[in-house]
C-alpha positions in Angstrom: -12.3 -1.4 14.6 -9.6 0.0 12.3 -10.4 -0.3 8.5 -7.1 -0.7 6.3 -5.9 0.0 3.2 -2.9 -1.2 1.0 -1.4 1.0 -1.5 1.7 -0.3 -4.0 2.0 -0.1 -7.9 5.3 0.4 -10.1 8.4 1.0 -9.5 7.9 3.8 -11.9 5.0 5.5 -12.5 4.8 6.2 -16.5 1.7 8.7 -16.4 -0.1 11.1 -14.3 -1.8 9.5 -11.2 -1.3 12.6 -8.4 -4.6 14.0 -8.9 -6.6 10.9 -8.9 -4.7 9.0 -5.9 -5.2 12.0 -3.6 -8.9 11.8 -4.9 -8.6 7.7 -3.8 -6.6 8.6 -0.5 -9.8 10.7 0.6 -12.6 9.0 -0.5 -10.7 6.0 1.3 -11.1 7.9 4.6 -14.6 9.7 3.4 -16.7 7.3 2.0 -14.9 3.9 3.6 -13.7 4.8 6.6 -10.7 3.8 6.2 -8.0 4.7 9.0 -5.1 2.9 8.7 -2.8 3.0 5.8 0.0 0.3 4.9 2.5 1.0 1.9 5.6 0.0 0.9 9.2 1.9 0.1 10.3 0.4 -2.7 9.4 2.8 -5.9 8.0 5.6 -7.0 4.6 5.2 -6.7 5.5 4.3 -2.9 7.3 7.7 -2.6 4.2 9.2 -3.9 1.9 7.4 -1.4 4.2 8.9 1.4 3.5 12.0 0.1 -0.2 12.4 -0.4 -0.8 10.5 2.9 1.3 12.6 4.8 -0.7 15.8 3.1 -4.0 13.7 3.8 -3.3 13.0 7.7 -2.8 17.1 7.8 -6.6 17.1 6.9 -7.1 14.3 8.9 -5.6 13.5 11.8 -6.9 10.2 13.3 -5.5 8.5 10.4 -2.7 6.2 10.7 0.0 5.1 8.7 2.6 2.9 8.3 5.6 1.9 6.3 5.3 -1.6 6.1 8.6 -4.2 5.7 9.6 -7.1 3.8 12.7 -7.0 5.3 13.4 -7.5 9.2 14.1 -3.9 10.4 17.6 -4.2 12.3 18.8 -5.8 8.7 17.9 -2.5 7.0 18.3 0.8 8.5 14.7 2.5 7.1 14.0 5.9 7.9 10.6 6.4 8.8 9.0 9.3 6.8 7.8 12.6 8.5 4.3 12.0 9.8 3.9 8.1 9.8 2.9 6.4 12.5 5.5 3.4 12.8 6.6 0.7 10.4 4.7 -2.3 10.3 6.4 -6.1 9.9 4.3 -8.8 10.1 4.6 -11.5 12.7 6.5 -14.6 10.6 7.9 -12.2 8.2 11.4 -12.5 9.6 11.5 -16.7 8.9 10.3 -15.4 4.9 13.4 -16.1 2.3 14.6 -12.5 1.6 13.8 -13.7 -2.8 9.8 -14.5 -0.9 10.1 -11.5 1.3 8.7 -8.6 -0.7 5.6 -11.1 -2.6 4.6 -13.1 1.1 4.2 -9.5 2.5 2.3 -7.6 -0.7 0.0 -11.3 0.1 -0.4 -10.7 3.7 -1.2 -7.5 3.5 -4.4 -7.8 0.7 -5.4 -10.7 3.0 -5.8 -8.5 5.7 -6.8 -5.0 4.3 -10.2 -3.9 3.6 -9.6 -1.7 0.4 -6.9 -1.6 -2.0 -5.5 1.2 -3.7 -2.9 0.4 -6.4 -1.3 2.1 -9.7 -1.0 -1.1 -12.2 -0.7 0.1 -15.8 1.0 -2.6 -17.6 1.6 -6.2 -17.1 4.7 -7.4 -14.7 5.8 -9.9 -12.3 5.4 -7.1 -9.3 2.4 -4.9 -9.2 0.5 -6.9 -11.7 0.9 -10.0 -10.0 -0.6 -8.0 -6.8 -3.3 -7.0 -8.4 -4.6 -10.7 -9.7 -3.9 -11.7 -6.2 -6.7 -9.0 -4.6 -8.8 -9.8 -7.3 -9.3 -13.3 -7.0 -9.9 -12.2 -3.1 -12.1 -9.2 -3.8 -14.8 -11.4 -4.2 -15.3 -10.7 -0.1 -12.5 -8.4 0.3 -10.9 -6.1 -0.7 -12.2 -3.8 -2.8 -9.9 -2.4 -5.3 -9.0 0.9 -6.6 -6.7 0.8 -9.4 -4.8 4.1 -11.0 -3.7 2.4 -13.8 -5.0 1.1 -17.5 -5.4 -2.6 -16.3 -8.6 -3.7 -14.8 
């Protein structure tokens, strides 16, 4: 059975988190198995997820991942980053409100992931708002990894 994580944060990333998300990304696949990895592409700290995961599936190669949508994919025209797997849209996800779009997925996808890895360094009506969502779930799942200043 494949184990998942979900990876978001800021739109911009206001200190240094490269060295310790590529530490996350592999003790994500090391230590928790992880092989299937969902983020967004939105901000900067989803460009940097592209990044380290594509470096990561180099080093491993049965990992998966996957751009996932708020928006139905004919709407937008996404370009799906070297070495990604597919883009993922969630069944129901279409019928969302495009204002409920991005928050209904960022929900769907803590729901359903076994480990979250997020950057959330200040308090915000995005990330942070993500972040008090897995954690009032994280008493089962998900556990939670957080880059950021904010526990």
């Amino acid at each position: 059975m494949e184990k998942r994580c979900f990876l978001f944060g800021h739109k911009v990333i206001t200190e240094p988190v490269e060295h310790s998300l590529e530490r996350a990304i592999d003790r994500s696949i090391v230590e928790f198995q992880i092989t299937e990895f969902m983020v967004g592409n939105y901000g900067e700290f989803d460009k940097l997820c592209a990044r380290k995961l594509q470096k990561a599936k180099e080093k491993y190669p049965h990992i998966h991942i996957y751009s996932a949508l708020a928006y139905y994919p004919e709407k937008n025209k996404w370009r799906l980053p070297e070495k990604f797997d597919g883009f993922y849209f969630p069944d129901g996800q279409e019928r969302v409100p495009p204002k409920a779009a991005i928050p209904k997925l960022n929900s769907y996808l803590v729901d359903t992931s076994d480990l979250i890895i997020c950057y959330v360094s200040y308090i915000s009506n995005g990330a942070y708002s993500v972040l008090r969502y897995a954690q009032k779930k994280s008493k089962r799942k998900p556990f939670i990894i957080n880059l950021g200043d904010i526990k």
